[in-house]
C-alpha positions in Angstrom: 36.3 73.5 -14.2 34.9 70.5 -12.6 38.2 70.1 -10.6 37.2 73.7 -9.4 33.5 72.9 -8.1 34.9 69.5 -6.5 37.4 71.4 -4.9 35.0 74.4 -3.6 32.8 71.5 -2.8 35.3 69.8 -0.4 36.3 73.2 1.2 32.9 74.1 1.7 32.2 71.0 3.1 35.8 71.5 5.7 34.2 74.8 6.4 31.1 73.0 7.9 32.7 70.3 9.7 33.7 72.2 12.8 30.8 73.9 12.8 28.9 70.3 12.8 31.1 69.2 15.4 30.7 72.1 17.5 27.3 71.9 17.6 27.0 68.0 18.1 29.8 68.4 20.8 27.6 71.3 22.2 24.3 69.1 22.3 26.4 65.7 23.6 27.3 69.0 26.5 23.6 69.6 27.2 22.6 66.2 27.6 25.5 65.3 30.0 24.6 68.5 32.0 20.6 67.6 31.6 21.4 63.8 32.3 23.6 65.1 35.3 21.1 67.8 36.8 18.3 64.7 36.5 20.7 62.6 38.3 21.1 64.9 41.2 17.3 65.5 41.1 16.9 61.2 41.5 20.0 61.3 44.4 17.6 64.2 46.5 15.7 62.1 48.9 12.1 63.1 49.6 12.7 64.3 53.0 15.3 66.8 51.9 13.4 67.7 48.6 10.5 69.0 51.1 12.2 70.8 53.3 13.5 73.1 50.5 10.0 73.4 49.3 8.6 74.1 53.2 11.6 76.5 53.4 10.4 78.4 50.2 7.3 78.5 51.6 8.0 79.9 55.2 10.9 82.4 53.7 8.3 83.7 51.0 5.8 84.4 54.1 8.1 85.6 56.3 9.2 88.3 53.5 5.8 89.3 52.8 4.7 89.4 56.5 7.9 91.4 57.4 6.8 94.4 54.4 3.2 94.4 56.0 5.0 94.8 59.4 6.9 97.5 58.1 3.5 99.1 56.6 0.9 98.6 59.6 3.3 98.5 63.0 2.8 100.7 66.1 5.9 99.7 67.9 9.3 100.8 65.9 10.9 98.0 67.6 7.7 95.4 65.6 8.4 97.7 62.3 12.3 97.1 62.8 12.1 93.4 63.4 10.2 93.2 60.1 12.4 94.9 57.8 15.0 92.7 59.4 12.8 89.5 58.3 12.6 91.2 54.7 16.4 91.9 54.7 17.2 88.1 56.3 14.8 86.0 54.7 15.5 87.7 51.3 19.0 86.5 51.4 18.4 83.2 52.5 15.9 83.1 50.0 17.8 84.0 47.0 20.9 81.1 48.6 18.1 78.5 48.9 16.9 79.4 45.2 20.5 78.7 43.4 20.3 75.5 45.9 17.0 74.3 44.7 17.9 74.8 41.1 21.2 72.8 41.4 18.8 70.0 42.8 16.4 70.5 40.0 13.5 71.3 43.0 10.6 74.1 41.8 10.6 76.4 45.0 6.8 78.3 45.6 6.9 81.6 44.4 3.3 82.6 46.1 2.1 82.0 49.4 0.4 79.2 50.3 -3.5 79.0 51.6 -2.3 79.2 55.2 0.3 82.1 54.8 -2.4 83.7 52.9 -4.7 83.4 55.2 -2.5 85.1 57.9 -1.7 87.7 55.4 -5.4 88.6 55.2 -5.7 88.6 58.8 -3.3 90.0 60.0 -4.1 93.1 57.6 -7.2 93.9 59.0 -5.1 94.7 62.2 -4.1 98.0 63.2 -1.7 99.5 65.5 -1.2 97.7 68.9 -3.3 94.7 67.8 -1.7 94.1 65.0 2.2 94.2 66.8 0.8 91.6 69.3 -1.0 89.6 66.5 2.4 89.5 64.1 4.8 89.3 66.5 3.0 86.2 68.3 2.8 84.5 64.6 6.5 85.5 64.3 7.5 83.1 67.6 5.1 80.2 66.7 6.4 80.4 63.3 10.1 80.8 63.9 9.9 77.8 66.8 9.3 75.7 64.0 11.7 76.9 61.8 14.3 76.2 64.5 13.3 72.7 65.0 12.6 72.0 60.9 16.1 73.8 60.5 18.2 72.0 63.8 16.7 68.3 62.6 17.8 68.8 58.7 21.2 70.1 59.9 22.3 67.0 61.4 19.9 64.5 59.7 19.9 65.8 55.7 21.4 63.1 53.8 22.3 65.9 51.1 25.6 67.5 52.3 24.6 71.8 50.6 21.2 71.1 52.2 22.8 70.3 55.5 25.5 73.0 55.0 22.4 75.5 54.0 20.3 74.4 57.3 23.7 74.8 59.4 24.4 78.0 58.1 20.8 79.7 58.1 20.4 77.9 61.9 21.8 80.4 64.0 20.0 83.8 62.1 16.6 81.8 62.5 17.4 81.7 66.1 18.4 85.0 66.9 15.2 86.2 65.3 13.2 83.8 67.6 15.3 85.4 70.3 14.3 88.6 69.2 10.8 87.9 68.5 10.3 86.8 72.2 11.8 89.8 73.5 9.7 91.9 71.2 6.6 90.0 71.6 3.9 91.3 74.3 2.7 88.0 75.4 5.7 86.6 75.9 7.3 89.7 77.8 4.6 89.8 80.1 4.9 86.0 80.8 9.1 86.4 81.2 7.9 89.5 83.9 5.5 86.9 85.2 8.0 84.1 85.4 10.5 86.7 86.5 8.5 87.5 89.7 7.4 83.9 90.5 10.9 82.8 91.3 12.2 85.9 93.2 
């Protein structure tokens, strides 16, 4: 009988042993991958760790901007170009995420003071006002975007980051493109130009 229990015993105990070295092989897993992610958070330099948070930022605005567009524009050439910055920035958005968490970087997931600020402005705007008002934020704002996006192309020393500021370069410059074509100010001033040198 006591044969018996031993033997139960050491089965019992053969029965758990996998199991304990599942789990401890699992666990020894977590920290490598934990240890690893840390690493490639230490490895992220502090310039390339802001721009993904300032390209968060300007993405989440440009998303939220772009609905309001769609809501409050006159012109159907200001409501399309914001349902294209909803439809563009929401894609580049959701890339830069799954970037961000692979570099362990928290990305913004309201606006900021500023982007609020022209959130609140901007909707107490109606018809042509507003299309001159949002489309003029949309070439100041996408200006910058080209330069922030150009500079950490050739100068990120992460090599996704660069690959994400390369690929997302050329859409952020047909919208600015756009944008100045759209944009009353700056149609009048190409008219203006236009004349001047004839």
């Amino acid at each position: 009988m006591t044969a018996l229990v031993a033997i139960g015993a050491v089965a019992q105990s053969n029965d758990q042993s996998p199991s304990a070295s599942t789990q401890g092989s699992a666990t020894a897993k977590h920290a490598r991958n934990q240890a690893s992610s840390e690493s490639g958070t230490s490895k992220l330099n502090a310039i390339d760790r802001h721009f993904i948070r300032k390209a968060g930022e300007g993405g989440l605005a440009e998303v939220e901007l772009g609905k309001l567009a769609t809501e409050k524009a006159h012109s159907e050439d200001v409501k399309k170009f914001g349902q294209r910055m909803v439809d563009d920035h929401s894609k580049a958005n959701d890339q830069l995420k799954q970037l961000a968490e692979s570099k362990g970087v928290s990305l913004p997931t309201q606006l900021d003071a500023k982007d609020k600020a022209t959130m609140d402005r901007l909707g107490k705007l109606k018809g042509e006002q507003f299309d001159r008002a949002y489309m003029n934020d949309m070439v100041q704002d996408h200006a910058k975007d080209v330069s922030e996006f150009k500079k950490e192309s050739t100068t990120a020393k992460d090599p996704e980051i660069k690959s994400f500021a390369s690929q997302t370069l050329p859409t952020l410059e047909d919208h600015l493109k756009e944008a100045r074509g759209i944009a009353p100010k700056e149609r009048k001033q190409a008219k203006a130009e236009k004349k001047g040198g004839l």
